[in-house]
N, CA, C and O atoms as CSV, one atom per row, in Angstrom:
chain,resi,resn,atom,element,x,y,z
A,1,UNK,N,N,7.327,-179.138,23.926
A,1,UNK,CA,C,8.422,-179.888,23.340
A,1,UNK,C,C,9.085,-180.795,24.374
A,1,UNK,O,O,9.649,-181.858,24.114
A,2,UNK,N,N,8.952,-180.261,25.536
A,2,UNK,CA,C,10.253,-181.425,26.719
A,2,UNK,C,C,9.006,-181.962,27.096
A,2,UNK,O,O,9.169,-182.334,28.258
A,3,UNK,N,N,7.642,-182.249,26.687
A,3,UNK,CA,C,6.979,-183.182,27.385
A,3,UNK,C,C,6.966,-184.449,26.404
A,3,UNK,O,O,6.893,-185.570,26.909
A,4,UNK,N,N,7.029,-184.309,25.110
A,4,UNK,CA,C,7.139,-185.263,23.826
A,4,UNK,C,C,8.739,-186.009,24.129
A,4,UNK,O,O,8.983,-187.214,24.060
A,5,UNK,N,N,9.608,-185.013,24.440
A,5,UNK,CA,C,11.065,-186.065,24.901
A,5,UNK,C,C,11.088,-186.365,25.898
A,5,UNK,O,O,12.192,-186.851,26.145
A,6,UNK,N,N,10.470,-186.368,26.702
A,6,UNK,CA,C,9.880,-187.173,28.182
A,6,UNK,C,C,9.038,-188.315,27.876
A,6,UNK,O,O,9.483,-189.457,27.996
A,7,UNK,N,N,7.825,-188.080,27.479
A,7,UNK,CA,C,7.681,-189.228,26.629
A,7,UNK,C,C,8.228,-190.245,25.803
A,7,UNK,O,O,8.029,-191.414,26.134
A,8,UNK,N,N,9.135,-189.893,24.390
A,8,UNK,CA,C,9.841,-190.657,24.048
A,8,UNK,C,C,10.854,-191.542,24.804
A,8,UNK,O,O,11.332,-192.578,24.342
A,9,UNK,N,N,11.224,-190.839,26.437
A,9,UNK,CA,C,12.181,-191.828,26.763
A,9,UNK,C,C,11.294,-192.498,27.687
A,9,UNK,O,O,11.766,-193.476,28.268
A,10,UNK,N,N,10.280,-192.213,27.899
A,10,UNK,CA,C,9.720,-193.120,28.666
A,10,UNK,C,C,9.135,-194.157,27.855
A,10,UNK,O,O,8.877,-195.223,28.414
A,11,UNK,N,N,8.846,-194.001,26.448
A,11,UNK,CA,C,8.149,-195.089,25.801
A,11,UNK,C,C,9.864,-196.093,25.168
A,11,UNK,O,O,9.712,-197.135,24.529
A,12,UNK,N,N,10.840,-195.735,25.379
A,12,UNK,CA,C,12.090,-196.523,25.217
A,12,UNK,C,C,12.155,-197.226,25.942
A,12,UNK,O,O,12.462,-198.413,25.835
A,13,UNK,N,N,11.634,-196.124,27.611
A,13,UNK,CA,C,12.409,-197.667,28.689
A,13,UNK,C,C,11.092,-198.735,28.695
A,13,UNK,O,O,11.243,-199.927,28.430
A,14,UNK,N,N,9.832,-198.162,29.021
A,14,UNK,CA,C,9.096,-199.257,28.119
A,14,UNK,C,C,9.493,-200.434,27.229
A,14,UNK,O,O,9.508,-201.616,27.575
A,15,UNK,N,N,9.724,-200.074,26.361
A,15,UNK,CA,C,10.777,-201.059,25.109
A,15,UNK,C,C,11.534,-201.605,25.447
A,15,UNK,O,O,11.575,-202.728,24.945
A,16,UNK,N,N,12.620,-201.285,26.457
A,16,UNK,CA,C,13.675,-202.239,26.653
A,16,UNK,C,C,13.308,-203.287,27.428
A,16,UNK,O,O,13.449,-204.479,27.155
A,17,UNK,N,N,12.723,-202.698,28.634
A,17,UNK,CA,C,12.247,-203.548,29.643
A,17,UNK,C,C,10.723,-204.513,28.821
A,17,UNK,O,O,10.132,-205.337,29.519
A,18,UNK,N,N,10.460,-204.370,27.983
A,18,UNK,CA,C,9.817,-205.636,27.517
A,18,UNK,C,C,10.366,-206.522,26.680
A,18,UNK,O,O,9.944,-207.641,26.386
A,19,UNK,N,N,11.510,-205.866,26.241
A,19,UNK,CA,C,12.764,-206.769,25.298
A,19,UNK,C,C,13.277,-207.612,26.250
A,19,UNK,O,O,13.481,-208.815,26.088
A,20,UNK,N,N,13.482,-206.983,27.235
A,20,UNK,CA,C,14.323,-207.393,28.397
A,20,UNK,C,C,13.706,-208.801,29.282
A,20,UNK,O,O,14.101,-209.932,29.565
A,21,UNK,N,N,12.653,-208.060,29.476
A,21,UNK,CA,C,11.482,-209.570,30.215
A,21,UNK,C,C,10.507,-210.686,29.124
A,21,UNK,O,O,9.816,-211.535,29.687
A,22,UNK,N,N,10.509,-210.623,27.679
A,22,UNK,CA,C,9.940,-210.858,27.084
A,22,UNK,C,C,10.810,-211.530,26.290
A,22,UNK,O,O,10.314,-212.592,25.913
A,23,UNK,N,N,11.740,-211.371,25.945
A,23,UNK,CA,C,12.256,-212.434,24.637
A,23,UNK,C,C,13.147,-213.170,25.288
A,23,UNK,O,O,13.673,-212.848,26.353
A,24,UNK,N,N,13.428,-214.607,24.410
A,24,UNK,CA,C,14.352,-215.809,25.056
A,24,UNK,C,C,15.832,-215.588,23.962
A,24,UNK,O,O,16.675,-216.477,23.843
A,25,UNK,N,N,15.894,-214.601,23.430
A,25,UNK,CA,C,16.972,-214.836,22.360
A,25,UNK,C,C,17.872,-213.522,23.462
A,25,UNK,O,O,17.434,-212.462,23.910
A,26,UNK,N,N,19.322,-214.206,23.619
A,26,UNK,CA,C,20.198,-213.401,24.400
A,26,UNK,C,C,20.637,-212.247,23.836
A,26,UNK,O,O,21.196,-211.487,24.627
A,27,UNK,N,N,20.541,-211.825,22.516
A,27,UNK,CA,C,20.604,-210.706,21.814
A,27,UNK,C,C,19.872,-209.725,21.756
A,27,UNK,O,O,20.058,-208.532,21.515
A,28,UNK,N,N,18.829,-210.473,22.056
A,28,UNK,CA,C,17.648,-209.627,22.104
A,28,UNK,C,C,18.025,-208.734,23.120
A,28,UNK,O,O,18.425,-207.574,23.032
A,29,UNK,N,N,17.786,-209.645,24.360
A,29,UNK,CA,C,17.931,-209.333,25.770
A,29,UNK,C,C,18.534,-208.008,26.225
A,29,UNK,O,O,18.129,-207.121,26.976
A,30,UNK,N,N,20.149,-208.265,25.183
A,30,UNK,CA,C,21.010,-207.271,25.408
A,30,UNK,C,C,20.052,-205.587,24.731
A,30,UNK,O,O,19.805,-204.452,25.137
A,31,UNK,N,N,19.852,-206.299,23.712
A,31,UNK,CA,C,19.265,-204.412,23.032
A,31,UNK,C,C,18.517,-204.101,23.994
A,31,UNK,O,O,18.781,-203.247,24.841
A,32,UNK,N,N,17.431,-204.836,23.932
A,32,UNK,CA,C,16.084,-204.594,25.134
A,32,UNK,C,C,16.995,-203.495,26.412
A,32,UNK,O,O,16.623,-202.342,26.629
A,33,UNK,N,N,18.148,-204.115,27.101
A,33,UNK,CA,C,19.125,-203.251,27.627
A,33,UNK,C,C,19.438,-202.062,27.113
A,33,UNK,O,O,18.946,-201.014,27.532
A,34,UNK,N,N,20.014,-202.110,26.465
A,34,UNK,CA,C,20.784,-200.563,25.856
A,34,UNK,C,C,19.324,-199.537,25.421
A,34,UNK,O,O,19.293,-198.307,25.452
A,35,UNK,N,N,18.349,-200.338,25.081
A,35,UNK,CA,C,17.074,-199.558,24.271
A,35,UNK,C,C,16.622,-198.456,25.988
A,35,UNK,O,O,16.350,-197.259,26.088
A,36,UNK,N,N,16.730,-199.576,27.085
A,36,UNK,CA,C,16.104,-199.399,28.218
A,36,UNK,C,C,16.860,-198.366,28.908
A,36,UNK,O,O,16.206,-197.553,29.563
A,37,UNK,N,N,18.462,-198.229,28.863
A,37,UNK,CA,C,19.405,-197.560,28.995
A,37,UNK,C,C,19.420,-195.905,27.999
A,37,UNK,O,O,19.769,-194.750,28.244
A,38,UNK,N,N,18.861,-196.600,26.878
A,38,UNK,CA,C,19.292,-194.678,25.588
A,38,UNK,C,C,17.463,-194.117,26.557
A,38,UNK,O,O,17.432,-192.901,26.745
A,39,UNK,N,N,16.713,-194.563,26.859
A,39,UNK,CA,C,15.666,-194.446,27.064
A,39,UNK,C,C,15.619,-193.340,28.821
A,39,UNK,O,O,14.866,-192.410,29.111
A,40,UNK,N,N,16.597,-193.893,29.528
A,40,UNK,CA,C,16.812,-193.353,30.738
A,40,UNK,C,C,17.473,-191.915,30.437
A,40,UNK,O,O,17.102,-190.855,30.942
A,41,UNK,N,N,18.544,-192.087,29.498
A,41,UNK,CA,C,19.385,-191.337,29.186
A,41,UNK,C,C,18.828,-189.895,28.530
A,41,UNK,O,O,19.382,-188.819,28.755
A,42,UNK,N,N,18.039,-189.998,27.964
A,42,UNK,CA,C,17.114,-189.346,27.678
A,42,UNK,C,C,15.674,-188.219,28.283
A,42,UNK,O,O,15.201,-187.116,28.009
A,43,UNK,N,N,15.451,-189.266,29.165
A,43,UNK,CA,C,14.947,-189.042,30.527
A,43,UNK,C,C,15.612,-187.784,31.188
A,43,UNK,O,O,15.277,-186.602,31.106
A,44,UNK,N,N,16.564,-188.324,31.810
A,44,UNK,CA,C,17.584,-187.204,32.435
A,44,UNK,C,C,18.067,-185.881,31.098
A,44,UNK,O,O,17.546,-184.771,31.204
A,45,UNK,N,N,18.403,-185.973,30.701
A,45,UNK,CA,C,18.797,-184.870,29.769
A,45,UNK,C,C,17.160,-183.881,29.547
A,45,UNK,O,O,17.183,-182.654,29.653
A,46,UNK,N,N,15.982,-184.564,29.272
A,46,UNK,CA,C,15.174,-183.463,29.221
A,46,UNK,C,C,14.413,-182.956,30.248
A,46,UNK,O,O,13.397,-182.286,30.067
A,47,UNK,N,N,15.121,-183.415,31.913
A,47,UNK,CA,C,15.046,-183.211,32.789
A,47,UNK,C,C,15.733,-182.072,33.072
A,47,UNK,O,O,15.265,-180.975,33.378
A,48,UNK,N,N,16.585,-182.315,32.982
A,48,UNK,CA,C,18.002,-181.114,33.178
A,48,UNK,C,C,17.949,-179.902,32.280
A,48,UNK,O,O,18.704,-178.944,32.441
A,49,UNK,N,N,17.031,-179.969,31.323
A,49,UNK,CA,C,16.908,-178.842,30.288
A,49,UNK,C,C,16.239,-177.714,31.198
A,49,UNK,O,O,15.557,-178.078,32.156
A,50,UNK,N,N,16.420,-176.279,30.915
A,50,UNK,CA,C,15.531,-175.224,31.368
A,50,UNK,C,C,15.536,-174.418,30.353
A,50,UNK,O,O,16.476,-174.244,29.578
A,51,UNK,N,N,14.233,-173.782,30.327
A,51,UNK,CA,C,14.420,-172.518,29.050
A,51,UNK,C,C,14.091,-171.796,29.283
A,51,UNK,O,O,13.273,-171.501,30.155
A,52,UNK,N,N,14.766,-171.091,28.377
A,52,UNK,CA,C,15.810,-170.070,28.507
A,52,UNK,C,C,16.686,-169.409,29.160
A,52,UNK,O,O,16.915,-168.216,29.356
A,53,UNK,N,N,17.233,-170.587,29.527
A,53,UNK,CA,C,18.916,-170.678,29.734
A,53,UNK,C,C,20.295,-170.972,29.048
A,53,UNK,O,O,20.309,-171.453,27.914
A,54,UNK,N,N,21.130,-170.768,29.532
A,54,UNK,CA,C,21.254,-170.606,28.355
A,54,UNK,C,C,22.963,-172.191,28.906
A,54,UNK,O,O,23.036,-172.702,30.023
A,55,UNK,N,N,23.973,-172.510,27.711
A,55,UNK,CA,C,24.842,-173.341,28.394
A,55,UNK,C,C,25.639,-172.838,29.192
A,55,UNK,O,O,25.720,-171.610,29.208
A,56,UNK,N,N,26.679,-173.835,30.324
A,56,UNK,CA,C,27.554,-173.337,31.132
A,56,UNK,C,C,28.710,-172.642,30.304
A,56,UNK,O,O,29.832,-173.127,30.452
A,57,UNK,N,N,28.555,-171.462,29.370
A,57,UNK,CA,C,29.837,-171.273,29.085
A,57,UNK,C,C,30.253,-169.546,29.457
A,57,UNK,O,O,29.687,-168.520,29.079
A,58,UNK,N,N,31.360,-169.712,30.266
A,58,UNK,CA,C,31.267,-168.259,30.548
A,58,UNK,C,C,31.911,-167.074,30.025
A,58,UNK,O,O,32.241,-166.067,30.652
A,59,UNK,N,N,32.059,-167.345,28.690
A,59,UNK,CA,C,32.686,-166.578,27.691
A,59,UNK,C,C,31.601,-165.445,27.055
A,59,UNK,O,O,31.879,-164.279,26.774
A,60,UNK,N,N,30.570,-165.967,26.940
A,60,UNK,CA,C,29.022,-165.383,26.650
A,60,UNK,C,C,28.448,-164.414,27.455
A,60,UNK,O,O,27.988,-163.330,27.096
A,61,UNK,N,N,28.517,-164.948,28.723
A,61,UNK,CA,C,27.360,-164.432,29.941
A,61,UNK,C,C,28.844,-163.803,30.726
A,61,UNK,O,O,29.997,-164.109,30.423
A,62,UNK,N,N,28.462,-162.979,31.656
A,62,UNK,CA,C,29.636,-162.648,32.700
A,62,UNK,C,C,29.384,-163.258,33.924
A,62,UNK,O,O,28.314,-163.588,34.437
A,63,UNK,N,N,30.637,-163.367,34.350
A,63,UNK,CA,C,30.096,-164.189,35.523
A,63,UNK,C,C,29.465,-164.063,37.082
A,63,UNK,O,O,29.364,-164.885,37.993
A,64,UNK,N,N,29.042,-162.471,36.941
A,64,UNK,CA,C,28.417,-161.882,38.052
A,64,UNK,C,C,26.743,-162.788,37.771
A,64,UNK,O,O,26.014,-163.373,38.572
A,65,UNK,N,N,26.619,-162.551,36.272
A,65,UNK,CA,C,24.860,-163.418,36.231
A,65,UNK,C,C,25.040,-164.418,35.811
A,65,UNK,O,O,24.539,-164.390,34.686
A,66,UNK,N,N,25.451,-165.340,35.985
A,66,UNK,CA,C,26.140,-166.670,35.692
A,66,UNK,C,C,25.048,-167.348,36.271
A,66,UNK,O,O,24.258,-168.019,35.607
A,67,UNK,N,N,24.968,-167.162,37.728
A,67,UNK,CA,C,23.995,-168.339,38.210
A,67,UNK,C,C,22.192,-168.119,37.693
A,67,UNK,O,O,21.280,-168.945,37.649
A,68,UNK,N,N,22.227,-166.351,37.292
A,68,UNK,CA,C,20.505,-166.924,37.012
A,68,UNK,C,C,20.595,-167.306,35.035
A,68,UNK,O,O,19.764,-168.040,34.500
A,69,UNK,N,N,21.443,-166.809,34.459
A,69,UNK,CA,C,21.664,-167.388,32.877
A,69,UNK,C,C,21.821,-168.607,32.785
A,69,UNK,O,O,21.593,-169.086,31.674
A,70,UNK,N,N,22.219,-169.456,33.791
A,70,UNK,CA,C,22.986,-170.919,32.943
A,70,UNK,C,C,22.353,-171.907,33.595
A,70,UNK,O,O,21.864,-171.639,34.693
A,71,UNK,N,N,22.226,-173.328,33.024
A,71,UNK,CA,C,21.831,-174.146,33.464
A,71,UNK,C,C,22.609,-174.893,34.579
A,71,UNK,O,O,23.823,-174.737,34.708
A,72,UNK,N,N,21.813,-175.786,35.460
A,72,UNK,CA,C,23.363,-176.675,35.589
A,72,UNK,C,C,23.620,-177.450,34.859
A,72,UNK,O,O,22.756,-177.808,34.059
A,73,UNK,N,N,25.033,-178.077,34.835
A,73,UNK,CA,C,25.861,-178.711,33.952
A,73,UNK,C,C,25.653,-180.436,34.518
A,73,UNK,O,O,25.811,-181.230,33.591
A,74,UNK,N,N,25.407,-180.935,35.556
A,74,UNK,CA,C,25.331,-182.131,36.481
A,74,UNK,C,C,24.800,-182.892,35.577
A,74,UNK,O,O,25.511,-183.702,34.982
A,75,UNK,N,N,23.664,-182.793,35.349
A,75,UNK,CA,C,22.679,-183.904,34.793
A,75,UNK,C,C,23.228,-184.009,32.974
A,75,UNK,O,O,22.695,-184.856,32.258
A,76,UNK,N,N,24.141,-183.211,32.489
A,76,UNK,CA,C,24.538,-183.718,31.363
A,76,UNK,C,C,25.745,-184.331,31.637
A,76,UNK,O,O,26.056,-185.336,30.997
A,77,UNK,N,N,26.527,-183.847,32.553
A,77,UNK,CA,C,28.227,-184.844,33.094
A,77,UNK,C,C,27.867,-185.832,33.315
A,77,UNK,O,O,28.481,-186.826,32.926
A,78,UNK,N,N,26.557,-185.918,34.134
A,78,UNK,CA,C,25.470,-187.510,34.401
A,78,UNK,C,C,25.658,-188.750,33.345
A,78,UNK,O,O,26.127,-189.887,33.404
A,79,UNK,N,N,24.875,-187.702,32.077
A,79,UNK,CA,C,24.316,-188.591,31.237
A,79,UNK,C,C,25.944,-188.886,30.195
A,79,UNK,O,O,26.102,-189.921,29.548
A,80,UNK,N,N,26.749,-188.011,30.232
A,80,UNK,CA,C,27.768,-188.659,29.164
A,80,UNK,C,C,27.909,-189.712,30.087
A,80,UNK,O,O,27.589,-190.822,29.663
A,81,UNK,N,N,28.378,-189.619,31.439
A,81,UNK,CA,C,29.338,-190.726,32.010
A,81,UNK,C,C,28.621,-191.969,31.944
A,81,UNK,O,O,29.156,-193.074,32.038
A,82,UNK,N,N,27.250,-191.732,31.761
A,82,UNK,CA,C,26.069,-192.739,31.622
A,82,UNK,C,C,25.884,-193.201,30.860
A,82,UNK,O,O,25.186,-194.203,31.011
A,83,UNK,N,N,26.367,-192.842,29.395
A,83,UNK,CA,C,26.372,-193.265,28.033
A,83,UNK,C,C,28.179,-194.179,28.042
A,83,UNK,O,O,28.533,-195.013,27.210
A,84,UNK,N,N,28.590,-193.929,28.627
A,84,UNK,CA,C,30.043,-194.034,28.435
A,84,UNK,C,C,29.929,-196.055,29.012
A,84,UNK,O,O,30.121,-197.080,28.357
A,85,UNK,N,N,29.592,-195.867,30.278
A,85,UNK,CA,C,28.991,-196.896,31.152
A,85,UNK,C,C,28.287,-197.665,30.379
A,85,UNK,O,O,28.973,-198.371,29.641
A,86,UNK,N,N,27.054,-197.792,30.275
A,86,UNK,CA,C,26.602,-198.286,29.459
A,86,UNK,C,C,26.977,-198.534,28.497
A,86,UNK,O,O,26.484,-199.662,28.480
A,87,UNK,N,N,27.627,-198.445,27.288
A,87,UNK,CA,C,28.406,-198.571,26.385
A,87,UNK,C,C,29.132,-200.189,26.566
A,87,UNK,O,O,28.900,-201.246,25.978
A,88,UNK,N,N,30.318,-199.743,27.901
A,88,UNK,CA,C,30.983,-200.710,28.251
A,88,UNK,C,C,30.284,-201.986,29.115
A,88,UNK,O,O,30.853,-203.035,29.418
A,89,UNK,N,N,28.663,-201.540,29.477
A,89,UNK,CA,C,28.689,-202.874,29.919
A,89,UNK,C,C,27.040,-203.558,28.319
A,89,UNK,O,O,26.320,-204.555,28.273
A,90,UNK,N,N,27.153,-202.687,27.658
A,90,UNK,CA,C,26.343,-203.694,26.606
A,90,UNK,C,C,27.577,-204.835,25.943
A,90,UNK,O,O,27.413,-206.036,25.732
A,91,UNK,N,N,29.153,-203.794,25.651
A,91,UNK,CA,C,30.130,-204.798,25.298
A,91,UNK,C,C,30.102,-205.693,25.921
A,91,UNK,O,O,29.899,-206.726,25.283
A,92,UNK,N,N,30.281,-205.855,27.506
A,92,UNK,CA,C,30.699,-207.300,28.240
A,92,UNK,C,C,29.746,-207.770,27.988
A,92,UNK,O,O,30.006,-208.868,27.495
A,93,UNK,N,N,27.962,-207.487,28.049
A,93,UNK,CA,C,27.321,-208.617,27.620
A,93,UNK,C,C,27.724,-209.193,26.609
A,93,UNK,O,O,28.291,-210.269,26.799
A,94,UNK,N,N,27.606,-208.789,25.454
A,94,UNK,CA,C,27.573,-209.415,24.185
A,94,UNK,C,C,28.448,-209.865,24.166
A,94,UNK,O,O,28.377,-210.856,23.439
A,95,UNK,N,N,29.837,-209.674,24.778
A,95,UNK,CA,C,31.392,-210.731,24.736
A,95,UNK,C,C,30.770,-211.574,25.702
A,95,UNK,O,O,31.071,-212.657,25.201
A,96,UNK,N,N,30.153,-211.846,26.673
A,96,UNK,CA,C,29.610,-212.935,27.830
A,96,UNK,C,C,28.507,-214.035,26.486
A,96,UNK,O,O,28.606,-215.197,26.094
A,97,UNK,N,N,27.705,-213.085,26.221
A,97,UNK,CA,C,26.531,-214.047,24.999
A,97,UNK,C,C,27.523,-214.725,24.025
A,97,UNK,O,O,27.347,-215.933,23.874
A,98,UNK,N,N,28.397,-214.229,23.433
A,98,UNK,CA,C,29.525,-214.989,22.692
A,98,UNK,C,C,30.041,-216.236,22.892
A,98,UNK,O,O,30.212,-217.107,22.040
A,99,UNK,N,N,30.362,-216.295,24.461
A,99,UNK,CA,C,30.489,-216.926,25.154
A,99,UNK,C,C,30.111,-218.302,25.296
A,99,UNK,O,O,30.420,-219.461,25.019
A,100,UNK,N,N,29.100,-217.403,25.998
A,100,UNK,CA,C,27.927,-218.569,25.995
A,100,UNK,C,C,27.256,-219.591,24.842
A,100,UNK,O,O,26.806,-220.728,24.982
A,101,UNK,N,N,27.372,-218.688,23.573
A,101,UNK,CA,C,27.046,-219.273,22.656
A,101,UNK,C,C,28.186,-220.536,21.787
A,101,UNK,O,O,27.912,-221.377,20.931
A,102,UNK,N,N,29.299,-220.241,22.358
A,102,UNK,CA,C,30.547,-220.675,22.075
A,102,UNK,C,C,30.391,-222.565,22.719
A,102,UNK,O,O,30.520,-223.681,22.216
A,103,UNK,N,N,30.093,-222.070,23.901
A,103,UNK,CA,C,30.107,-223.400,24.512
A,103,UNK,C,C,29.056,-224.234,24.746
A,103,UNK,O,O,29.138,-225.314,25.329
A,104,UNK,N,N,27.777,-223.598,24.162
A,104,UNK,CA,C,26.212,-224.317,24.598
A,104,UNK,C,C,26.257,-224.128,23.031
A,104,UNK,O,O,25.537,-225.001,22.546
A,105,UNK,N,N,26.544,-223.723,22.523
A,105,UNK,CA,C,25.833,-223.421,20.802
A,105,UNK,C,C,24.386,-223.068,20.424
A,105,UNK,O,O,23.755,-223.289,19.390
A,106,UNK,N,N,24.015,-222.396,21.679
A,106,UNK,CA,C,22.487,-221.663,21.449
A,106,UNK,C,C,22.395,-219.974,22.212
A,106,UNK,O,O,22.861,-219.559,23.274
A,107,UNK,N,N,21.799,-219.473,21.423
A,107,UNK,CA,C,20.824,-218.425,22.051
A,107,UNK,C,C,19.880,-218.232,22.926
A,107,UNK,O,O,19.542,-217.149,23.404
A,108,UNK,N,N,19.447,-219.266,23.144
A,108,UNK,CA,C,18.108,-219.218,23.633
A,108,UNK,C,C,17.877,-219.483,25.250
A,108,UNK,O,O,18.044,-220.635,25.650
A,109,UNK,N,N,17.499,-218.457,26.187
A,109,UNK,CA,C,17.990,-218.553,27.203
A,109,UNK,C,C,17.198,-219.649,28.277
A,109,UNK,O,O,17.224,-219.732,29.505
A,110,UNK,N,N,16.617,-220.298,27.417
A,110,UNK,CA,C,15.988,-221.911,28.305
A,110,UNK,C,C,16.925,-222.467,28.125
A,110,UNK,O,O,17.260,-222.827,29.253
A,111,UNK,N,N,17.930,-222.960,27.162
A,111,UNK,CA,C,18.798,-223.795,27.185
A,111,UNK,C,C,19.863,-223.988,28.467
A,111,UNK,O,O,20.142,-225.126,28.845
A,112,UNK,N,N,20.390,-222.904,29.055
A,112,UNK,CA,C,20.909,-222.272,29.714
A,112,UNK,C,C,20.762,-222.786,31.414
A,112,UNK,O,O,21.012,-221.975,32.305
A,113,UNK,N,N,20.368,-224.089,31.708
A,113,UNK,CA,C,20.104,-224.335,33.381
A,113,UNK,C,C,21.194,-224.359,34.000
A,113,UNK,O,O,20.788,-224.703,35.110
A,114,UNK,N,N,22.137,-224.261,34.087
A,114,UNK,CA,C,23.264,-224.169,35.183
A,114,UNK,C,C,23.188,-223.471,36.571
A,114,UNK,O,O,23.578,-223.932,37.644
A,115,UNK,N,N,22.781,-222.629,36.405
A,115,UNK,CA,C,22.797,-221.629,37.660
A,115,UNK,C,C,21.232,-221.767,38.192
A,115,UNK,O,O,21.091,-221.592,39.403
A,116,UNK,N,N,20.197,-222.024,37.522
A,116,UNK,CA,C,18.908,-221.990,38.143
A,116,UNK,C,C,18.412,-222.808,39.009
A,116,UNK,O,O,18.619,-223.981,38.697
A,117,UNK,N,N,17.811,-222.656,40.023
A,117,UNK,CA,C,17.741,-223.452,41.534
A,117,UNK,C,C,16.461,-224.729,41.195
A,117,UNK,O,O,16.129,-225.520,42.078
């Protein structure tokens, strides 16, 4: 089972990162991101899994066997703060693409030469 959700996030970041390098539409771009991002996120979480262990809660287990019952907790504090992050920077893109689209009136990221050498 954790080799199929290892897989799945590896076939996400796959996905993003060809959204990401592959399409000219700035919307795109952004999912291709977040796809590439739920994809990592994922990654780590079925990394951090062990079984049969059980969660950090020590209401259950006592806390003399605490350390061989429970998992660690790191790699999921990881991934919320990682979801949280991400979150806030797919918003600034898409308020930046807004933007952009505001004042060029396109999507399409050939239009776009300002900054390119």
């Amino acid at each position: 089972m954790e080799y199929i959700i290892i897989s799945t996030g590896f076939a996400l970041m796959l996905l993003g990162l060809w959204g990401i390098l592959s399409q000219k539409n700035l919307i795109k771009i952004v999912l291709g991101f977040t796809i590439f991002d739920t994809g990592i996120n994922i990654v780590m979480v079925s990394i951090g899994y062990v079984r049969g262990k059980a969660a950090p809660i020590l209401d259950v287990i006592k806390p003399s066997e605490a350390a061989d019952k429970i998992v660690d907790p790191v790699p999921q504090a990881l991934v919320l703060t990682a979801i949280v992050i991400g979150l806030g920077v797919s918003a600034l893109m898409l308020v930046y693409v807004l933007k952009l689209h505001h004042e060029k009136n396109s999507l399409d990221i050939n239009s776009f030469k300002d900054l390119k050498w």
